[in-house]
C-alpha positions, 0 to 999 in steps of 0.5 A, spaced: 399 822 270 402 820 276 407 814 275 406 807 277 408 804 283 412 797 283 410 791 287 417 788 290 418 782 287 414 784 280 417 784 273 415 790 269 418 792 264 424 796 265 422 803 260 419 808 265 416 814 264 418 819 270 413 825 270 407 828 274 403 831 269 396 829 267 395 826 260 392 834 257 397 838 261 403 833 258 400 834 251 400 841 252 407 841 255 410 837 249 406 841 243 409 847 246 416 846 248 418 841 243 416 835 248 420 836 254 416 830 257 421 826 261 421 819 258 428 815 260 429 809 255 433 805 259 433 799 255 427 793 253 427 786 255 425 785 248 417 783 250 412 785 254 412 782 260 406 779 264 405 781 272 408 775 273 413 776 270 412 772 264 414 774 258 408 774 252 408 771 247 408 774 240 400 776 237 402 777 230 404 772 226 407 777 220 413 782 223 410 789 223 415 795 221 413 802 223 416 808 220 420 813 225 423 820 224 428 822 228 432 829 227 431 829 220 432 821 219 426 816 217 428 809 220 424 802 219 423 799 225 421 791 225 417 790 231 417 782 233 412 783 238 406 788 237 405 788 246 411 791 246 410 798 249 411 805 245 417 806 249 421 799 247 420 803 239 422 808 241 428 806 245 430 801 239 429 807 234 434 811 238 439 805 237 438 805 230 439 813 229 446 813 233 448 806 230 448 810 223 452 817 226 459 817 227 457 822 234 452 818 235 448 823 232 450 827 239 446 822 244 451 820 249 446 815 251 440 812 248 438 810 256 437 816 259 435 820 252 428 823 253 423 823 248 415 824 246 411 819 241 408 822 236 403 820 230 405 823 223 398 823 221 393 827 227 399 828 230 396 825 236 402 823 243 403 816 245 403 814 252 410 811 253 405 805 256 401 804 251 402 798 247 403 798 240 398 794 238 393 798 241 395 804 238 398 803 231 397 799 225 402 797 221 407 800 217 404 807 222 410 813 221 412 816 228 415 822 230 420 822 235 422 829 239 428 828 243 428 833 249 430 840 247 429 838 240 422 843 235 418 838 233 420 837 225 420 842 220 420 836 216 413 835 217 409 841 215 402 842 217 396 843 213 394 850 211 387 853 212 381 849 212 381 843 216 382 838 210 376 833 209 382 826 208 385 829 215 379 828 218 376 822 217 378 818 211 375 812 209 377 809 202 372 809 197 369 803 195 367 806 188 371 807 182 370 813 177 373 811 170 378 815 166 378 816 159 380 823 157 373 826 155 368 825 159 370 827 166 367 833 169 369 839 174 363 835 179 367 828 178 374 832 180 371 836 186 368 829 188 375 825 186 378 831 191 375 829 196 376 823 196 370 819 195 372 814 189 378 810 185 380 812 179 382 806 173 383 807 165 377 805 161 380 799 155 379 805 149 384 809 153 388 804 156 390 802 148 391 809 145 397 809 151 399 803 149 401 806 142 403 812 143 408 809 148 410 805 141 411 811 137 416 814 142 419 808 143 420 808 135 423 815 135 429 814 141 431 807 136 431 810 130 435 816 133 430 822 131 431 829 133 425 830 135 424 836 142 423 833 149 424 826 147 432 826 144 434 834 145 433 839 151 428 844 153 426 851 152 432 855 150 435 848 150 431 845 144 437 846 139 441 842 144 441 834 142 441 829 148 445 822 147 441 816 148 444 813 153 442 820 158 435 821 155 433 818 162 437 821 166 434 828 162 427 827 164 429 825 171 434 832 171 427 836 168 423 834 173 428 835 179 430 843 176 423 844 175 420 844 182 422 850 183 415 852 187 414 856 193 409 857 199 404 852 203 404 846 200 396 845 196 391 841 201 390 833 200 383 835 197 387 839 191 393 835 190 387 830 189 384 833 183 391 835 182 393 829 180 387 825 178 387 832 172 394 829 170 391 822 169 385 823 165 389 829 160 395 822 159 389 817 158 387 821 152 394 817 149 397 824 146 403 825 151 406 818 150 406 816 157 408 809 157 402 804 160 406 803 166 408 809 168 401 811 168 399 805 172 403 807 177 400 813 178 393 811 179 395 806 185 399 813 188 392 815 187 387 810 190 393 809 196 392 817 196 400 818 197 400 825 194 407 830 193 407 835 196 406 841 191 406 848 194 402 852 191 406 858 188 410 859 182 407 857 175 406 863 170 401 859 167 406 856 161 409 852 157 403 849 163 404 849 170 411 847 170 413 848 177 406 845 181 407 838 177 414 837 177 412 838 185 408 832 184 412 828 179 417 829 183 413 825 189 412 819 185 419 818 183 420 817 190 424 824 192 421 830 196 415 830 200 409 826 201 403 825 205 398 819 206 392 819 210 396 814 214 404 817 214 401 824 214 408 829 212 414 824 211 419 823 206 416 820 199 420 813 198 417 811 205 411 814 204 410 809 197 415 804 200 409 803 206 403 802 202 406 798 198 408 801 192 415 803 187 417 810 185 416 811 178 422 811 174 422 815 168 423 814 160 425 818 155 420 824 154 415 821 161 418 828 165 416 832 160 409 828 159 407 828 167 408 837 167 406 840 160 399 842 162 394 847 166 392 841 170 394 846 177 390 852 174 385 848 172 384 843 177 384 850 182 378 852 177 374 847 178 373 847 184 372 855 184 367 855 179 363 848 183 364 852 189 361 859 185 355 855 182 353 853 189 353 859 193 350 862 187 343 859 187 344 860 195 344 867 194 338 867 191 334 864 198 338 868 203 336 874 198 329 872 198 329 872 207 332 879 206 326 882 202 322 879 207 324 880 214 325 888 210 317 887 208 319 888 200 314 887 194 314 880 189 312 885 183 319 886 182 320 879 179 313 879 175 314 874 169 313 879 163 318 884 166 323 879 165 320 877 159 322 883 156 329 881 157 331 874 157 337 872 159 337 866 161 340 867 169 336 873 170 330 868 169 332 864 172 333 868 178 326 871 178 322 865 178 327 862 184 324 869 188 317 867 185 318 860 189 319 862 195 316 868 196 309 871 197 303 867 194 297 863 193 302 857 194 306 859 200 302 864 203 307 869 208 304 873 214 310 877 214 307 879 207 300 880 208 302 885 214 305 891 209 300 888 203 297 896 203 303 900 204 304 905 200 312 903 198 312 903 190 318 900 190 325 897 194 332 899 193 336 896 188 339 891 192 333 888 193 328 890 185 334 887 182 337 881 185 334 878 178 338 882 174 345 882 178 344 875 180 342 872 174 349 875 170 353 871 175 349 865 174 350 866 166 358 867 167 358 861 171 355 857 165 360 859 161 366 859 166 364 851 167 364 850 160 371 852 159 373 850 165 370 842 163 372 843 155 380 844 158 379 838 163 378 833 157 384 837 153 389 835 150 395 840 153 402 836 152 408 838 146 409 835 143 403 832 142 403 825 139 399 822 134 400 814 133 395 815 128 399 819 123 406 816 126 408 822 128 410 829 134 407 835 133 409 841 137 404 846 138 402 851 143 395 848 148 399 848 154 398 855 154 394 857 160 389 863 156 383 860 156 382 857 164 386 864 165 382 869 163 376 865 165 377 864 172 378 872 171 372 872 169 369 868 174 372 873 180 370 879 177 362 876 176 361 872 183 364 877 186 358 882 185 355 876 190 358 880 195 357 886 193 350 886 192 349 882 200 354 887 204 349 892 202 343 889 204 346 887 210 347 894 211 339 896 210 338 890 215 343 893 221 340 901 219 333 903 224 332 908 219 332 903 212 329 896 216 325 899 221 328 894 226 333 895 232 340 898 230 344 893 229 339 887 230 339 886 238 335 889 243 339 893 249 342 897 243 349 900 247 350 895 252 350 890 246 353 891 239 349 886 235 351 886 228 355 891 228 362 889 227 359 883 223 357 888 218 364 891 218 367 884 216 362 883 211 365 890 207 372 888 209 372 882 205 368 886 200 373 891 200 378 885 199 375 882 193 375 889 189 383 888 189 382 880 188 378 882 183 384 885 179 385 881 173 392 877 174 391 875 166 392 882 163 400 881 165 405 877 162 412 877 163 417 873 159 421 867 161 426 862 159 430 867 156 425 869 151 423 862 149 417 862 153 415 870 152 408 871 153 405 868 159 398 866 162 399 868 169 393 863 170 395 860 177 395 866 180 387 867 176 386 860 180 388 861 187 385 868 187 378 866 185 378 860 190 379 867 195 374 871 192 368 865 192 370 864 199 370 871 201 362 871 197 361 865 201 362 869 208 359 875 207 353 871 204 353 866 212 353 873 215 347 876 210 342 870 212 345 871 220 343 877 220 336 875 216 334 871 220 335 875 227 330 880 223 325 875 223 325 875 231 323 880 231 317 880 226 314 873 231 310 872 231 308 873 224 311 867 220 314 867 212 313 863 207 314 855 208 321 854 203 323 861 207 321 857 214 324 851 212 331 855 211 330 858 218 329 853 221 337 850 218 340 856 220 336 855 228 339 847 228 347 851 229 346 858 231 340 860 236 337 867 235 340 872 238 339 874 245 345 879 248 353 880 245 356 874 245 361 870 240 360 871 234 365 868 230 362 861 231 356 862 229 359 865 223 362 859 222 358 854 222 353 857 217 359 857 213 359 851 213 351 850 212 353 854 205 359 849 203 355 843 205 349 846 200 344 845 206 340 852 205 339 849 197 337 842 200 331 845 204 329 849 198 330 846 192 324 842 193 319 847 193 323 851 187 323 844 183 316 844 184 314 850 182 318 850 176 315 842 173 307 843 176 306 851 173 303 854 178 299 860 177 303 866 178 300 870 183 300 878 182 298 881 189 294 888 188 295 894 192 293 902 192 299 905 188 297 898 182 293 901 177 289 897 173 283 898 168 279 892 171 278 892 179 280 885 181 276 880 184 279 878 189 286 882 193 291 877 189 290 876 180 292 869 178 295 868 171 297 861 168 304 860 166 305 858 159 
C-alpha cells in the first residue's frame, strides 16, 4: 500500500499512515511482530472531511460506542460521528488509556504513537482509512497493538477445530423450550452449535418460582441449613450470618474457578450452559426466576464464560468448570460473543445489553453442583460415535468390495442364530448395499466362481464387531440422556414437602463409567479399519498395486497414511484406559471418592475422533481400489458413496499432499454425508422386504441344484 499523495490546497484528514507495504505483506508483518506497521496519530479534527474540505455531517442519529483494548485495559469509546476514520478511534482510545495512567501509561505522545487495529472477533486488521462505518458495527470491540507491544494475552485463541459460531454465526430464529425432562443429547449438540433460542416452559417457570420461596423462607426464619445459611464442603458445620450470605455465594464461585487448560470452544460452552439451565428448570436447585432469566438471554445473545477445560474430579459435580462459567455471568473473567470474540465479561454483557448476575443466598451453589461439564462433553461424544458408527458400515461394505469379498457372511439365519440387536443391524446394512437382486455389482460377479470359502475376520465379522459398538452406543445414549434431565444439585429442594435434602446425585458415576465404556467400544471401530487398511495397502492380500498408486517407489501411495491410521489406533489403546476406575479424595476428606468423569468426557471426544480419521482414510483408500477394479463398477448405494468422496478428493494419480484429502473426508464423515447417500437404499431395503439373495458358488453345498445362480428367500 503506498501512501496517498496530498494535493496542495485539499483538506484531508490529518491521521496519516506512513508505510509501504501491500495490504497482505502489512498483515503478515503486523500478526508476526506485534504490529510494527507505522501509524502516527497526529490528532483528529473530530469529523471526516470532504475533498473539499467540508466537514461531513454526522450519519447516525444515536451515538455509536466501540469497545477498545489496549495493554490490558477495555475502554468505551463513544463516536459522534461514524465517517471518522479507524485512525481518529484509535488515536481518541490512546487519549483515554494515558488520561487514566499516572505515566501516561509509558506513551510520551499519543501523536507520534504507532499502533495497528484489529477485530476481536476474526481478529481481522483495519486499515487506518477505512471509516468506521464501513468496517464496524456498533458496540464492535477492537484491539489495539502499540508498536513493539505482543498482541494481547488477554485475547486467547480458539483450540482445535475452526469453531462452527467463529465462522459464521447467524442468530437462530427457533426457540427450543426447556423443561428439565425432555431434552435430548441431539437438542443439545444442535443448541451447541447454535441453531436455536432457549426459553422455559410455563410448568418449569412455576416450579422455580417456589422453590425460590421456600429458600427465601429458610434464610427469613434463620434455619441452619448447608450451602444456603453455612459454608462447604469441610466448612459445613460453619454458620454464615445472614448479612454475608451474599457475599458467600459470591466467594464460592470466585474460590472455586480453579480450572486449568484451553478454554472449551464456543460450540461446548454452548451445551455447557444450556445443560445447566434445563437441570435449574426442574425447580429443585432454588435458583431464583430472575437469576435464571438472566442466563437464557447470556445464552441467546451467546456471551459465553471462558471455562478451561480441565480440573473437576467429576464431584461434588464439575465444580471448577461451572464456577468458570458462573463466574462469566457475574460479569468477572473472561467471555466470548461471536461479536466481542475473547474480552473482558462485564463489557462483553454490558455490549449486548445486558446485567451480570448478582447472586442470592444458595444460587452459587446452585449454578455448580452438577455433572453438566461431563455431560455436556458426552453428549457430544456419544452423538458424534452413533454417527461415525453407522458410516463405518458403508465404508466397510466399500472395503469388501474393492477385496472382492463374499456377502454369505451376512445371511440372515446366521444372525438369527445370534440375535443381538446391533449385530442384526449391522448385517442387514451389508445386505443393503452389497451384491444383489436389487442392486446388482460387476465387481461381485467378477470373483462370483472363485474358490475363496471365506474372508479374514476384519471383513466376516463386521456384523459381530460392529454391531456390540452400536448396541454400547444405545446404552451410553440412554444414560447419557436420563443424566441430561436429572436433577444433580445438594442440596435438593422439595417445595412440595417444604423442605432441603442433601443427598449424593452430583456424583459423576453414572456418566463416568459410561463414557469409559463408550471409549473402550467405539474404539473397536478403528481398530477393525486399521486392519483393513492394511489388507487394502498389501499386493499379497488385495491383489492390488502396493500401496494404491501406480509406479510403486517413485510414489508411496498409501504408505504413510497407513501408518497414521495405526498411530492414532495405538493412541486410542491408551485412551482406552478407563479414567473411572480412579479416585482420590478431596476437600479434606469431605469429598472422599470421586468420579474422575471429566477426564472420561474429554478422552472420549479423543478417541471418537481418532475413530473418525482412521475410518476417512479407510474409505480413501477404499475408493482408490476401486480405480483400479474400472471399469467394473459396484453396487448403486456403493457408487452413490464414491461418487461423495470424488466431488472433495480426486482419484489418486501420483504422490501429492495427502493431508488435505484426508481432511476433507473427515469432514464428509462429520457432516454425516456418506449416511445420507445410503440411508435411502438401506431404509428402503428394510420397509419394502426385499427378498434376500443368496448367491451359489462351487464350495456351496446344497441338496437341490438351484434354478438359477442366485436362490431368492422372502423375508419375514
Amino acid at each position: 500500500m503506498h501512501m496517498p499523495s496530498v494535493t496542495p490546497g485539499v483538506r484531508t484528514c490529518p491521521l496519516w499512515l506512513c508505510f509501504n507495504l501491500c495490504c497482505e505483506e502489512w498483515s503478515r508483518r503486523a500478526h508476526a511482530i506485534g504490529a510494527r506497521a507505522h501509524i502516527w496519530a497526529r490528532g483528529c479534527p473530530g469529523h471526516a472531511r470532504t475533498a473539499g474540505g467540508r466537514a461531513a455531517a454526522p450519519r447516525t442519529a444515536t451515538m455509536p460506542r466501540f469497545t477498545i483494548h489496549v495493554r490490558g485495559e477495555w475502554l468505551t469509546v463513544p463516536c459522534r460521528d461514524v465517517s471518522c476514520t479507524i485512525r481518529w478511534l484509535g488515536a481518541e482510545a490512546l487519549r483515554r488509556y494515558t488520561k487514566n495512567k499516572p505515566d501516561n501509561g509509558g506513551i510520551r505522545s499519543v501523536k507520534d504513537t504507532r499502533f495497528v487495529a484489529r477485530r476481536c472477533q476474526g481478529r481481522g486488521l483495519l486499515d487506518p482509512d477505512d471509516t468506521i462505518e464501513d468496517v464496524l458495527e456498533d458496540n464492535d470491540f477492537v484491539e489495539l497493538v502499540i508498536d513493539g507491544d505482543t498482541m494481547s494475552p488477554d485475547v486467547p485463541p480458539l483450540q482445535g477445530r475452526l469453531s462452527h459460531l467463529t465462522i459464521a454465526y447467524r442468530e437462530p430464529d427457533s426457540y427450543l423450550l426447556l423443561d428439565g425432562n425432555s431434552l435430548t443429547s441431539a437438542d443439545l449438540v444442535s443448541l451447541g452449535k447454535g441453531l436455536h433460542k432457549i426459553k422455559l416452559s410455563p410448568d418449569a417457570e412455576n416450579k422455580v418460582v417456589q422453590s425460590r420461596e421456600l429458600l427465601d423462607t429458610i434464610v427469613k426464619d434463620n434455619k441452619v441449613v448447608y450451602g444456603i445459611t453455612t459454608g462447604f464442603g469441610k466448612f459445613a458445620r460453619t454458620v454464615i450470618p445472614v448479612s454475608k450470605l451474599n457475599e458467600l455465594q459470591e466467594n464460592l464461585i470466585r474460590s472455586h474457578s480453579a480450572g486449568v487448560g484451553s478454554p472449551l470452544s464456543p460450540e461446548r460452552t454452548r451445551m455447557l450452559l444450556a445443560l445447566r439451565i434445563n437441570v435449574l428448570a426442574k425447580g429443585h436447585s432454588g435458583i431464583s426466576l430472575e437469576t435464571l432469566h438472566k442466563m437464557i438471554e447470556a445464552f441467546n445473545a451467546s456471551c459465553l464464560s471462558y471455562v478451561p477445560e480441565k480440573g473437576t474430579v467429576g464431584a461434588s459435580g464439575d465444580l471448577a468448570p461451572l464456577s468458570h462459567l458462573a463466574l462469566g455471568l457475574m460479569g468477572e473473567g473472561k467471555m466470548w460473543s461471536p461479536m466481542s470474540g475473547w474480552a473482558d465479561a462485564k463489557y462483553v454483557l454490558e455490549a449486548h445489553g445486558l446485567k451480570p448476575i448478582s447472586l442470592k443466598p444458595k444460587e452459587g451453589l446452585a449454578l455448580i453442583n452438577g455433572t453438566q461439564m461431563i455431560t455436556s462433553l458426552g453428549a457430544e461424544a456419544v452423538e458424534r460415535a452413533q454417527a461415525v458408527a453407522r458410516q463405518a458400515d458403508i465404508i466397510a461394505a466399500l472395503t469388501l468390495e474393492v477385496l472382492k469379498g463374499t456377502t454369505k457372511a451376512f445371511d440372515s439365519d446366521i444372525h438369527k442364530l445370534r440375535p443381538h440387536p446391533g449385530q442384526k443391524e449391522v448385517a442387514l446394512r451389508f445386505r443393503s448395499l452389497l451384491d444383489s437382486d436389487h442392486h446388482p455389482s460387476e465387481i461381485a460377479e467378477s470373483h462370483r466362481f472363485c474358490d475363496r470359502v471365506q474372508d479374514a475376520y476384519t471383513l466376516r465379522c463386521c456384523p459381530q464387531v460392529h454391531g456390540v459398538v452400536n448396541d454400547t452406543i444405545d446404552f451410553v445414549k440412554n444414560i447419557i440422556n436420563t443424566e441430561i434431565n436429572s436433577a444433580t444439585d445438594n442440596p435438593m429442594v422439595f417445595a412440595e414437602r417444604g423442605e432441603t435434602i442433601s443427598g449424593g446425585n452430583f456424583h459423576g458415576e453414572y456418566p463416568a463409567k459410561a463414557l469409559d465404556y463408550l471409549s473402550i467400544a467405539v474404539h473397536e471401530l478403528a481398530s477393525i479399519s486399521e486392519r483393513r487398511i492394511e489388507r487394502l495397502c498389501n499386493p499379497s492380500l488385495s491383489e492390488l498395486p502396493a500401496f494404491l498408486v501406480n509406479d510403486g517407489g517413485l510414489n508411496s501411495g498409501f504408505m504413510i497414511a497407513h501408518c497414521t491410521a495405526a498411530a492414532l489406533v495405538s493412541e486410542n489403546k491408551v485412551l482406552c484406559h478407563p479414567s473411572s476406575v480412579d479416585s482420590l479424595s478431596t476437600s479434606a476428606a469431605t469429598e472422599d471418592h470421586v468420579s474422575m468423569g471429566g477426564w472420561a468426557a474429554r478422552k472420549a471426544l479423543r478417541v471418537v475422533e481418532h475413530v473418525e480419521q482412521v475410518l476417512s482414510i479407510e474409505l480413501l483408500a477404499a475408493c482408490q481400489g476401486i480405480e483400479f477394479l474400472r471399469p467394473l463398477r459396484t453396487t448403486t448405494p456403493l457408487e452413490k458413496a464414491y461418487d461423495l468422496v470424488r466431488t472433495v478428493v480426486k482419484p489418486w494419480i501420483k504422490d501429492r499432499f495427502m493431508a488435505a484429502d484426508i481432511e476433507a473426508v473427515h469432514q464428509l464423515l462429520l457432516d454425516q454425508k456418506v449416511w445420507s447417500v445410503a440411508q435411502p437404499y438401506i431404509e428402503k431395503y428394510r420397509m419394502e422386504h426385499i427378498p434376500e439373495s443368496r448367491p451359489s458358488s462351487p464350495t456351496a453345498f446344497s441338496l437341490e441344484s438351484p434354478a438359477s445362480p442366485r436362490k431368492r428367500v422372502r423375508l419375514e
